[in-house]
N, C-alpha and C positions, 0 to 999 in steps of 0.2 A: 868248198861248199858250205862250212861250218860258220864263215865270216858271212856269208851273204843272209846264212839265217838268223845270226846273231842281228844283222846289221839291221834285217829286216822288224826284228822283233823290237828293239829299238826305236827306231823310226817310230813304230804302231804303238810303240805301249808308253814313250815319252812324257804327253802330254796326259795321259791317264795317269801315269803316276808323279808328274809332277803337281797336282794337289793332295796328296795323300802325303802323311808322314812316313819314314821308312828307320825301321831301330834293328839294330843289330843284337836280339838277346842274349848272343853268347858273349856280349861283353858287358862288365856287369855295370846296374842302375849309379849313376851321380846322384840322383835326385829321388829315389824312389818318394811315393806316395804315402807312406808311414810317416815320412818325417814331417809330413803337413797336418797341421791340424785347421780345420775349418771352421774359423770363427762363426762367420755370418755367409749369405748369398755370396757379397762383397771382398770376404776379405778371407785370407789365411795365414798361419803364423807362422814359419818355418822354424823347427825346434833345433836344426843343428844352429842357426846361425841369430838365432832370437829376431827376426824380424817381422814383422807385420806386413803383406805384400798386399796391394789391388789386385784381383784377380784375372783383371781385364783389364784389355788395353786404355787407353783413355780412345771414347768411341763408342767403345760396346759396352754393351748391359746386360743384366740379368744374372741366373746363375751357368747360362750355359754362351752366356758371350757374345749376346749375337750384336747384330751390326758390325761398321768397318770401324778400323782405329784411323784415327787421323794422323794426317803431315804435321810438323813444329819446326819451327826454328828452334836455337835453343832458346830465346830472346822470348817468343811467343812459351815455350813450356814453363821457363822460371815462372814466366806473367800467370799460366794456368796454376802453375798450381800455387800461389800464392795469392788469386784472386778464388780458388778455390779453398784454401786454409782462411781467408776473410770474412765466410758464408759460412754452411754448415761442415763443411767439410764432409766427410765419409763417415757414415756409423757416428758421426759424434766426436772422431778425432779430426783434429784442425795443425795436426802438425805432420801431413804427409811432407813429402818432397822424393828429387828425384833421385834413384839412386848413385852411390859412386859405380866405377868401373868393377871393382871388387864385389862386391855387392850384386851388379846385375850377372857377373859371370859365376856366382853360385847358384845362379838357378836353369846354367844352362844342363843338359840334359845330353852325355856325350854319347848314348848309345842311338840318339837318333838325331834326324837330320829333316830340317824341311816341314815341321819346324823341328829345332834345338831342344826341346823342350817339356817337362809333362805336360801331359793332355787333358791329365784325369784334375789335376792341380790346375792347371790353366787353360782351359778349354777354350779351340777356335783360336789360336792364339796366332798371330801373324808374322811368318817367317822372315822378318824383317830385320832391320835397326833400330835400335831401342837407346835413345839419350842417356849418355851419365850425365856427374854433374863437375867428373874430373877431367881437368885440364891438359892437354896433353903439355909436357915440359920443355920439348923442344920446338917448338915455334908457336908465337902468341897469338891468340883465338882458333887457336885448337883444343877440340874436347874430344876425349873417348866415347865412344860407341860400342852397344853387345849386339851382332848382327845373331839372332836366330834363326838363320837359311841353316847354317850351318855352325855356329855355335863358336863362331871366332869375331875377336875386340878387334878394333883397328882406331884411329883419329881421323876427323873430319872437319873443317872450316864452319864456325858455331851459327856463319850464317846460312850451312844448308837447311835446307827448307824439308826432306823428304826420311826425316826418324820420327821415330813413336815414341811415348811414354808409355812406360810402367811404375805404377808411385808406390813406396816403401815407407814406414816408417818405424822406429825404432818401439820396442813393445813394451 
């Protein structure tokens, strides 16, 4: 009887909570909210790892994120952000780019899931794939990716079309 109400709750509460984030607090924060400090609207600075992050995805605006982030190749993101380092860039820096592997997996968020990630630091943020700009080493035109569904790297063929950017720069 116990499986059927399990099963049933399930079923009905699924899609309700697959838009919601879900964090386990009794394991403790990767990323807590201290460690950011918030430059501008734009931008924050992550004090363990000294870097400057976008706060949004490429896509969305404002301080609270809204709009959708966009698809890229990697082909099209180097182009973005490199025809965006050619204009005004962000705040005034003109030397974004995308992050390595290492780099985006320090902002994953391992007590939650759906997204990966803080919320208060990166608000709206999209449970997705997110480009590095590292190579995977065993077969050519592969790069690593930080999927924040769930807050695990994997490699993908540089000509998929369906990852995001997050732009990093050094502070």
């Amino acid at each position: 009887m116990n499986r059927y109400l399990l099963a049933f709750f399930l079923i009905f509460s699924l899609p309700v909570l697959a838009d919601q984030q879900i964090c386990q607090k009794d394991i403790p924060s990767t990323t807590p909210t201290e460690r950011f400090t918030s430059n501008t609207t734009d931008v924050v600075t992550d004090n363990k790892t000294n870097l400057m992050w976008k706060r949004c995805g490429e896509g969305q605006s404002g301080s609270a994120c809204i709009g959708k982030t966009k698809n890229y190749t990697l082909e099209q993101a180097v182009d973005y952000v490199k025809n965006l380092n050619k204009g005004a860039g962000i705040e005034g820096y003109t030397d974004w780019r995308l992050p390595t592997v290492m780099e985006l997996k320090s902002l994953v968020e391992e007590q939650c899931v759906n997204p990966s990630i803080n919320l208060q630091v990166f608000p709206n943020s999209t449970p997705k794939a997110f480009w590095s700009s590292s190579p995977f080493a065993g077969i050519s035109g592969y790069v690593w990716y930080v999927n924040f569904n769930q807050g695990y790297d994997n490699y993908v063929n540089s000509n998929y079309g369906g990852n995001y950017i997050r732009l990093v720069r050094n502070k």
